[in-house]
N, C-alpha and C positions, 0 to 999 in steps of 0.2 A: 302116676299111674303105671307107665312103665309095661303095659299088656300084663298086666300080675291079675288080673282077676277084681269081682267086685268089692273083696273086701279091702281092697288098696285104696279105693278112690274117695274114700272122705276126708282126705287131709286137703281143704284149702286153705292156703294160706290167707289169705285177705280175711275170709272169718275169723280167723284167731286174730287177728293183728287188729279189728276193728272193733275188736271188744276188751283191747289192750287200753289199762287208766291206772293210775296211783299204783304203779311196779306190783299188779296184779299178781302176771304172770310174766316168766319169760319165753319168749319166741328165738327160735336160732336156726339156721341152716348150713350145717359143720361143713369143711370142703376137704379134711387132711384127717386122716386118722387118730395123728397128736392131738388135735385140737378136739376132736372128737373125745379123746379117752380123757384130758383133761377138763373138757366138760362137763364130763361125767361127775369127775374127780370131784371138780370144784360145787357139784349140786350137792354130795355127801358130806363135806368138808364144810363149808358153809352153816355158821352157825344159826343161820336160819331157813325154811322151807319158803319155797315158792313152786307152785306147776313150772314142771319144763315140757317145752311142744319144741320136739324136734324133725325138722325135715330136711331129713338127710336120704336122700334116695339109696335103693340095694346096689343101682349101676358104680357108686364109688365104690363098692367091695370089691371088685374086680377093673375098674381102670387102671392104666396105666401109669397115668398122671400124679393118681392120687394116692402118694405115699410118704410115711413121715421115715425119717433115720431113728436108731434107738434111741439119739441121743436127745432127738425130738420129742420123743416119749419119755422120756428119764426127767430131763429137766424144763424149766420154765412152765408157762401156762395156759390159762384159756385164752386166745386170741379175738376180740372183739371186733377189732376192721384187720383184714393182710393187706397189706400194702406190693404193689408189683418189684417184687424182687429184681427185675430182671428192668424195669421200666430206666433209662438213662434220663433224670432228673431235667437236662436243658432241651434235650427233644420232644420232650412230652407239653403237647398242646390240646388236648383231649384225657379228663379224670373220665374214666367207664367206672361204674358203682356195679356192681351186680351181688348174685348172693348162689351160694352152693355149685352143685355141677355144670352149673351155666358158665361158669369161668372157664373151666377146662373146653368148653367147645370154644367159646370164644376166643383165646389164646390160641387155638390149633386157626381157626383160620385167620387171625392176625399173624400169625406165623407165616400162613399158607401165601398170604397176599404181601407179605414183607412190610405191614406196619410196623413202623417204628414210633411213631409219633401218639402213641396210646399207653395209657397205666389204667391195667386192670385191678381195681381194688373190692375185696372179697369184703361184703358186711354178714359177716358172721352171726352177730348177735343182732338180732332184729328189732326184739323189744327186750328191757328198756333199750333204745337207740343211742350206741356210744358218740354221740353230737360231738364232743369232745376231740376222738381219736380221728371221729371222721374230718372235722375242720383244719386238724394238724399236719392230716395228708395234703389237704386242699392245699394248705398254706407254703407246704412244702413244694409243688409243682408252680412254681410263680409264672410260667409262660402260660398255663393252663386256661384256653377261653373257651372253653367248654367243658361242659360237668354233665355227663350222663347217666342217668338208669337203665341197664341190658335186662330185660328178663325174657325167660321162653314165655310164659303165659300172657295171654291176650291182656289190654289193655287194663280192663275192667277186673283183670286177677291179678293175681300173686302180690305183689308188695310196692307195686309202683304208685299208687294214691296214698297210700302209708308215707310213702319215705316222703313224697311230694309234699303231704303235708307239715308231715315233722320237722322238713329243710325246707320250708317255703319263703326262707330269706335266699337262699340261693338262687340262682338262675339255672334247674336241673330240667331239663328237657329228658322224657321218657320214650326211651326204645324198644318197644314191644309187637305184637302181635295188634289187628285189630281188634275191639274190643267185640266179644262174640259172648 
């Protein structure tokens, strides 16, 4: 929503994602420009079509956070989970999941309050759900007793019943809003 006005407000995510079956469509929520333009890339390049639903809010055009080097843009590709670049592998006792501009706030005040003991990892691609990339993270934080989902929207939106379903061998506890 973002106070833009009414014709901003029909992107919810839970309805696109719950009508998600047999790689329909894809769902994504870009968090980096590279990865943005690469998405792009990769929808034209692709030798097949599928609907892309992207929810990338206007406030990344202007954060501060959220910027790729050229060299980000020149090479490599679409990123399906980011992993916490910054995260130190034996401190990390808490996976946070989350998806788009909600990272950058959550980072600032993990920062703000001197966590250390958190890796924040971006699921970029929504649907199909990269299960794969995401298990490899998991795998890689061996101290990890805990695996969360962050999102801004209330309980009953955005993508936290989705993903709870789709990882419902996990033990994923969701961090949200109450459901309204």
């Amino acid at each position: 929503y973002e106070g833009q006005g009414a014709e901003h407000s029909s992107g919810r995510m839970e309805r696109f994602l719950v009508q998600c079956a047999d790689d329909n469509i894809q769902v994504v929520n870009t968090s980096t420009p590279a990865n943005h333009f690469h998405l792009l890339r990769r929808q034209m390049k692709r030798e097949f079509r599928k609907p892309l639903v992207v929810f990338s809010p206007k406030q990344l055009l202007r954060h501060p956070e959220a910027v790729s080097s050229l060299d980000e843009m020149a090479k490599g590709g679409f990123q399906e989970v980011i992993d916490d670049a910054a995260a130190v592998v034996g401190n990390i006792d808490t996976v946070v999941f989350c998806s788009g501009k909600f990272y950058y706030e959550m980072k600032a005040k993990a920062k703000e309050l001197e966590v250390e003991n958190m890796a924040f990892v971006r699921v970029e691609q929504l649907y199909p759900l990269p299960k794969i990339q995401i298990e490899a993270i998991l795998s890689k934080y061996k101290n990890a007793t805990n695996i969360l989902w962050a999102q801004e929207e209330p309980a009953n939106m955005g993508a936290w019943t989705y993903f709870a379903m789709a990882l419902r061998h996990l033990p994923i506890v969701g961090v949200s809003r109450n459901a309204s």
